[in-house]
DRENDO-330663 format. One record per residue (C-alpha): x, y, z; residue in one letter. Coordinates in steps of 0.25 Angstrom, whole numbers, plus 2048, in hexadecimal, padded with zeros to 3 digits. Layout:
<recs>
XYZA
...
</recs>
This chain:
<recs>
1AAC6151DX
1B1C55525X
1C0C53522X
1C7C46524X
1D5C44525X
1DCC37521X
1EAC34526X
1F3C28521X
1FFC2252AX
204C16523X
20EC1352EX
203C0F537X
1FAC0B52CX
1EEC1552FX
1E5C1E52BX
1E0C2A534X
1D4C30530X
1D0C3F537X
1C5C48538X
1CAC57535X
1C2C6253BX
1BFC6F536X
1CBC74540X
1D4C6A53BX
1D4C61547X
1D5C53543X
1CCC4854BX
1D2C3854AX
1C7C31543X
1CCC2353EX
1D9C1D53DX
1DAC12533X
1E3C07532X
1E7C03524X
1ECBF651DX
1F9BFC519X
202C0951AX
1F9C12515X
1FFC2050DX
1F9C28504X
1E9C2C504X
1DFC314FDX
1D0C364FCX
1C7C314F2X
1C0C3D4EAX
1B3C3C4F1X
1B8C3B500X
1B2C2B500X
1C0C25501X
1CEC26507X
1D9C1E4FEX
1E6C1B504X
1F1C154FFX
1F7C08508X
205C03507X
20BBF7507X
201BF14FFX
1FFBFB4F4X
1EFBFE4F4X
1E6C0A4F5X
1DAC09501X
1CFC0F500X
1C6C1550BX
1B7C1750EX
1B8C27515X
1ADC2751FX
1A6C35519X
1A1C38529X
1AEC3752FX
1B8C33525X
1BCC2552BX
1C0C1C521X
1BDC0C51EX
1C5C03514X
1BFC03509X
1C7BFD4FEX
1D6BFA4F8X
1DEBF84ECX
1EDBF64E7X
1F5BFE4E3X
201BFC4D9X
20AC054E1X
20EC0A4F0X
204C144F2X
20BC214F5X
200C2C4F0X
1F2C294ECX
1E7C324E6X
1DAC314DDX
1D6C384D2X
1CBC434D5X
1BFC3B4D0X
1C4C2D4DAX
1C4C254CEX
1D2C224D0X
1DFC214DBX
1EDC244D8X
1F7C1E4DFX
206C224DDX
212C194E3X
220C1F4E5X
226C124E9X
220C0C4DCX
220C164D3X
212C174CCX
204C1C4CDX
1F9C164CDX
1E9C164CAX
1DFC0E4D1X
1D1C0F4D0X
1C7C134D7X
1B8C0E4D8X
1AAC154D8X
1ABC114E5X
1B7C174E8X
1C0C0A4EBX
1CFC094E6X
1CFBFD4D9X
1D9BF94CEX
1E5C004CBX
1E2C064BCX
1EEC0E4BAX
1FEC0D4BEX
20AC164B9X
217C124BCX
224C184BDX
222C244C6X
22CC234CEX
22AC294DDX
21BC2B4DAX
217C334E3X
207C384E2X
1FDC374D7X
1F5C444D6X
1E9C474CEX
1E7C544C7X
1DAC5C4CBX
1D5C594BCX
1D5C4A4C1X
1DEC474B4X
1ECC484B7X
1F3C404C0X
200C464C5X
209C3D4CBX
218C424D1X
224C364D0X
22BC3D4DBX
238C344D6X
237C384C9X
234C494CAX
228C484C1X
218C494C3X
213C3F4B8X
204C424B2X
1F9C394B0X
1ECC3C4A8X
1E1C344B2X
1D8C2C4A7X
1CBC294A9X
1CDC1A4ACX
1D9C1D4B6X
1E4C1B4ACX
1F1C254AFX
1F7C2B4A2X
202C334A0X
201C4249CX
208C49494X
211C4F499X
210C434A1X
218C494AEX
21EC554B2X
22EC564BAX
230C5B4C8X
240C624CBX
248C574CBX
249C514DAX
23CC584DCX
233C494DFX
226C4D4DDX
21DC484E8X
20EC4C4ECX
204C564E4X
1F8C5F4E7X
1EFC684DBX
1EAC744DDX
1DCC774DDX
1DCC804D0X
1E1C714C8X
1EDC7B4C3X
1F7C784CDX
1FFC6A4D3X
209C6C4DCX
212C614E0X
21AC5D4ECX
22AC584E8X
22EC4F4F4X
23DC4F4F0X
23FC5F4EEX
236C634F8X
22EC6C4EDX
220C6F4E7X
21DC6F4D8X
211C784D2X
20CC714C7X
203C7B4BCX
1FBC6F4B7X
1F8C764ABX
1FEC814A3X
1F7C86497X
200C7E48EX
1FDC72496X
208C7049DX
209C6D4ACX
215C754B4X
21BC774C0X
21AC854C4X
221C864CFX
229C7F4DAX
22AC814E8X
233C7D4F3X
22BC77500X
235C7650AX
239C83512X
247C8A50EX
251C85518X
24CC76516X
259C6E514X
255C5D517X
24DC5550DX
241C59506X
236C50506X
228C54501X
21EC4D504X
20FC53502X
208C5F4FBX
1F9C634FDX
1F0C704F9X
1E5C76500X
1D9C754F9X
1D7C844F6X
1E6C824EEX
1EBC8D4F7X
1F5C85500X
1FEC7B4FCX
206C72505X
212C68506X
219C6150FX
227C5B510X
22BC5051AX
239C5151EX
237C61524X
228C5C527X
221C69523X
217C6C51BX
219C7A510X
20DC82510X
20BC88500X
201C924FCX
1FBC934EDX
1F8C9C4E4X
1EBC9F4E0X
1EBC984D2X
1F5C8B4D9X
202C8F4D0X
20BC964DDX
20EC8F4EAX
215C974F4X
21BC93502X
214C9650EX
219C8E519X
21FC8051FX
218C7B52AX
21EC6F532X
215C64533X
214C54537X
223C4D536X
223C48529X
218C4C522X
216C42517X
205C47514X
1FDC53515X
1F1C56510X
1E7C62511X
1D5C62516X
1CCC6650BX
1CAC73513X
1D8C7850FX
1D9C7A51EX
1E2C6F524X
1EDC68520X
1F1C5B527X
200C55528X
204C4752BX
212C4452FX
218C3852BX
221C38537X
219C3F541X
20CC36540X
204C42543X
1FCC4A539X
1FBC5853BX
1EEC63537X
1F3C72533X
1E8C7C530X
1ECC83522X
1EDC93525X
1ECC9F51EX
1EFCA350FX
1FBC9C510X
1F9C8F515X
201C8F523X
1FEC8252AX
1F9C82539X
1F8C7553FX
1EDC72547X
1EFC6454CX
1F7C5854BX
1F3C4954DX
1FAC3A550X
1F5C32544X
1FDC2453EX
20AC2253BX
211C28530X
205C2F52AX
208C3551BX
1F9C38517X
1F0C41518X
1E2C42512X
1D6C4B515X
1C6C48511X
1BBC53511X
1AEC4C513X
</recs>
């Protein structure tokens, strides 16, 4: 298996694409200029494209991944509605979600048989401080944080793209909490979600037996003496649902969780400082590596994930454009 990592510094316009070694060394293989300032990324289903938001024309771009070395070439383009601050697709690639926290909606654009970005078929406003849009492991419930709002609204995904409102058609975060970023467990019983403002993570029990979707618990992820502002940024799982992570940029560390067997329990393990700033991290398909891009170091850094508890070890760190804030990894 070849691993490709993905790297996006909007300050410099550019994409950096990496090989990843089985020792988590990381070899320069492309750097790519882009049209814009260029944000959030995200993989197509079946490994064949990167889509990438580009601001400050609000469109999406799609990709050709190279399946040899995972070099990319332009492939496509269409507009978006809003300032691209998160984009996803739904697990089959028929459709990519686009949530914009400056315009406060979510969007739904199509996407071809041959994987190319098309017409925008679906728009909800009034989200104030949308943050992410996430699809549930079922591929029918969108969930999608208004960070300025302390609510997680959810969609039922329809057949032909269109977003409708479930009932109940959100859930409340604490007041103040700003609910940001999110991640599903493997088991498709657990979310957890990542608030920006509180410095917190919410365990989401998607489904009680009445129905109901809960937050379980609520952990804090900064460490005890922390007294400045919190400022959450991203939250990943390991593929296994063993380790969680998040990462908070004003003390730039990353909180190391483990979890329990059936995802309801997270528990602290660690903070490990990392890059200045870290604005997006993610984790290989191995569940071995975690890389870090800080915002304000230009550097992304590799740490190899140890043990039962998740303890990070970093392994190497490299110059890549400035300001990057993304971080995506492909296994072909």
């Amino acid at each position: 298996m070849k691993q490709t990592v993905y790297t996006a510094s909007p300050e410099s316009q550019q994409i950096h694409v990496w090989s990843l070694n089985l020792q988590g060394e990381l070899t320069l293989v492309q750097v790519v200029d882009v049209p814009g300032q260029v944000q959030p990324m995200v993989i197509s289903p079946d490994k064949r494209f990167l889509y990438v938001g580009v601001r400050p024309e609000f469109r999406v771009m799609a990709w050709r991944i190279t399946p040899e070395d995972g070099r990319l070439t332009e492939a496509g383009v269409a507009g978006l509605p809003g300032s691209p601050t998160h984009i996803s697709t739904d697990h089959q690639g028929k459709y990519l979600f686009s949530a914009s926290y400056n315009s406060g909606c979510v969007s739904v654009t199509s996407l071809g048989d041959d994987g190319l970005p098309g017409e925008t078929v679906s728009l909800v406003e009034g989200l104030e401080g949308c943050h992410s849009a996430n699809i549930s492991p079922d591929n029918r419930t969108l969930w999608v944080p208004a960070l300025k709002q302390d609510r997680i609204c959810l969609f039922t995904l329809s057949d032909d793209g269109a977003l409708v409102a479930q009932n109940p058609a959100e859930v409340a975060t604490v007041e103040g909490a700003g609910p940001r970023h999110m991640a599903f467990h493997p088991n498709q019983q657990y979310a957890y979600c990542v608030n920006e403002l509180n410095g917190s993570v919410d365990v989401w029990e998607l489904k009680d037996p009445h129905g109901k979707i809960e937050c379980v618990q609520t952990l804090d992820i900064m460490p005890p003496d922390f007294a400045d502002t919190r400022w959450a940024a991203d939250i990943h799982i390991t593929p296994d649902g063993r380790h969680l992570y998040t990462c908070d940029r004003t003390a730039s560390i990353i909180t190391i969780f483990s979890v329990s067997e059936d995802g309801s329990v997270l528990s602290v393990e660690g903070y490990q400082p990392t890059e200045t700033q870290p604005r997006g991290f993610n984790i290989d398909s191995s569940g071995k590596y975690l890389i870090a891009a800080g915002q304000k170091s230009h550097h992304i850094a590799v740490y190899q994930i140890n043990g039962v508890q998740g303890l990070l070890e970093e392994k190497g760190r490299y110059a890549v454009g400035q300001g990057p804030m993304w971080v995506v990894v492909n296994a072909h």
